[in-house]
N, C-alpha and C positions, 0 to 999 in steps of 0.2 A: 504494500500500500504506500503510494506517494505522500512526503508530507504535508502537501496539499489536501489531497482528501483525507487523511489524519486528523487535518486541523476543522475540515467543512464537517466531519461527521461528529468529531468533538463537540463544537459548536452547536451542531441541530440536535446531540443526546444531551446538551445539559441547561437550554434553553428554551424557552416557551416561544409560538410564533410571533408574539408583541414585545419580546424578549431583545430583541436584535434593532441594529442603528437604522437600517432599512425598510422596517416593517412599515408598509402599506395599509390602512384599512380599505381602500379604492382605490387602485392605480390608476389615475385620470389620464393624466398625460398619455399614456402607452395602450390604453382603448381607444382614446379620439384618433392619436394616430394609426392605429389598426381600422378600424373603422373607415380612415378617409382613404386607406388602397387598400383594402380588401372588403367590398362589399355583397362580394360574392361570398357566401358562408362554407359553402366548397372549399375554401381556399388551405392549402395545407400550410401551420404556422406552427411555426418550434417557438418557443421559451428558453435560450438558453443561459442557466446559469439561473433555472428560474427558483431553485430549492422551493421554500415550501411559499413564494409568491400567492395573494388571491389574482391574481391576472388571470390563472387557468377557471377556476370559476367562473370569473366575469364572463370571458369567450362564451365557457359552455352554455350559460345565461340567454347571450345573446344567439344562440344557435349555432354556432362555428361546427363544425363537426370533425375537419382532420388535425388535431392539434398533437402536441409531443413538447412534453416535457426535459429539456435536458440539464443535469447536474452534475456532480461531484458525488456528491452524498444521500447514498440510501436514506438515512433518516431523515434528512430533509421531503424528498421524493416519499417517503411511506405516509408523515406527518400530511402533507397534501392530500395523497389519497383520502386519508382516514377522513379529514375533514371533507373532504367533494363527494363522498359515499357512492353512492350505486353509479355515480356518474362516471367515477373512472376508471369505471372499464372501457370510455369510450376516448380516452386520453393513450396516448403512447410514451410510458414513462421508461426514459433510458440515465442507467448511472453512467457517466463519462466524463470523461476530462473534455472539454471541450480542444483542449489542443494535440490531441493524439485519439479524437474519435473518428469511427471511420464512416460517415452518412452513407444509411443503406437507401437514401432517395433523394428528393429533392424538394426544397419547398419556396409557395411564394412569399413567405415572409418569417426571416430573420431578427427578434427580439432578443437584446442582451442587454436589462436594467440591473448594473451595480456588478455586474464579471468583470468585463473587458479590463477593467481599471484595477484590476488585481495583478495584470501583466504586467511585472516591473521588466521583463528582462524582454528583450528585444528579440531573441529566437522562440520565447514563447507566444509572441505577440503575432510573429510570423508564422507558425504553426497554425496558430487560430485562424489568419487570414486564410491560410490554403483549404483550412476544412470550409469555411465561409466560404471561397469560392467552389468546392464541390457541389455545397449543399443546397446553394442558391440558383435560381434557373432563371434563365436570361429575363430582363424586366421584372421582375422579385424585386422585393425592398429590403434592407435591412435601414430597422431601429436601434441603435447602439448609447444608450444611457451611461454617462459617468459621472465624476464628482468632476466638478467645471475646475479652472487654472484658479480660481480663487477658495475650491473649497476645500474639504480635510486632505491632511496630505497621510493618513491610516486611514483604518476602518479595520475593526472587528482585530487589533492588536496587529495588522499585517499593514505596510508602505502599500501607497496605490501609486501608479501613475496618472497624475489629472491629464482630461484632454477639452478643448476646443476642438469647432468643426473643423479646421483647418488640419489639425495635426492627427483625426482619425482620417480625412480625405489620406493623407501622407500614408495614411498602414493600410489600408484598403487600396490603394494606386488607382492608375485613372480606368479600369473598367467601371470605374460604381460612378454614380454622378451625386452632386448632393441638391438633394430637393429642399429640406427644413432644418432648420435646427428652433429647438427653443429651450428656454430655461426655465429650470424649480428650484425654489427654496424650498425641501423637504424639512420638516419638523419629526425628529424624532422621537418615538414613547417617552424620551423622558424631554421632552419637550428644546433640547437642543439644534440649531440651525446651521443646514449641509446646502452648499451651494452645489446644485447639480445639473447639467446638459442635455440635451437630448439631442442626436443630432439622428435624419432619416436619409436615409442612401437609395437608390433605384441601379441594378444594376443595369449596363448597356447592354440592348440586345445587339 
């Protein structure tokens, strides 16, 4: 087991899901922009990095029907389940590293709220992009969330790398084009303030 996942499963066995600096009660942000390219409910959309996120709720909520969960950590990934109940059986939950998985398809939409920005080192960041280009199919979006250049420079005891849209355009290169970006001040459970990005990518057909 990598110390990575070491640490993500540590984390989801000894914390509650309101527990953690991330915790969502409504991921607003990252349903509008689902919502505004994929209004087809067809549309196959991974989560990745999504641990035990309500985003997959929400989808299911709204009707989405091909969705997929990807993480690190089983516990995160069970905790999900247990809470979304009969529902996720219709969810595809995969444990992986996002930068050494190997996507068995493809999909139209790429979401990664509070991952990506765990890539301090440069070969893993490049890992993750080749599987993001696998996974993604020509005109596919990716939504890529992190802590923007002025917010925490950790999270969760671990160094992040903050990005602007500029410097994810730079790790994605020029097949993606970038459509939005916009910005959150996230409040966390204990009521502390995370400046964080959102930026959305369309790749080129």
């Amino acid at each position: 087991m990598s110390d990575r996942t070491t640490h993500w499963q540590n984390v989801y066995a000894t914390k509650g899901e309101a527990e953690v600096s991330w915790f969502q009660d409504s991921p607003t942000i990252s349903l509008e922009m689902i919502r505004t390219v994929s209004p087809n409910h067809d549309a196959a959309i991974i989560d990745v990095g999504g641990g035990a996120s309500r985003l997959v709720d929400a989808l299911l909520q709204d009707g989405y029907r091909d969705l997929a969960v990807l993480d690190l950590s089983a516990n995160a990934l069970d905790a999900a389940k247990k809470r979304v109940g009969a529902a996720a059986s219709r969810v595809d939950w995969i444990v992986a590293d996002a930068t050494t998985w190997r996507p068995a398809k493809t999909y139209d939409v790429w979401h990664d709220r509070a991952a990506f920005h765990f890539l301090t080192d440069p070969r893993d960041r490049a890992a993750y992009v080749e599987r993001l280009r696998t996974a993604i199919a020509p005109g596919g979006h990716i939504i890529i969330a992190t802590f923007a250049p002025d917010g925490p420079e950790k999270c969760s005891g671990l160094p992040v790398q903050r990005h602007d849209s500029a410097s994810l355009a730079a790790e994605l290169g020029p097949g993606f084009e970038l459509v939005e970006t916009r910005s959150e001040t996230h409040q966390t459970p204990w009521h502390s303030m995370q400046a964080f990005q959102f930026s959305r990518f369309r790749r080129r057909s």
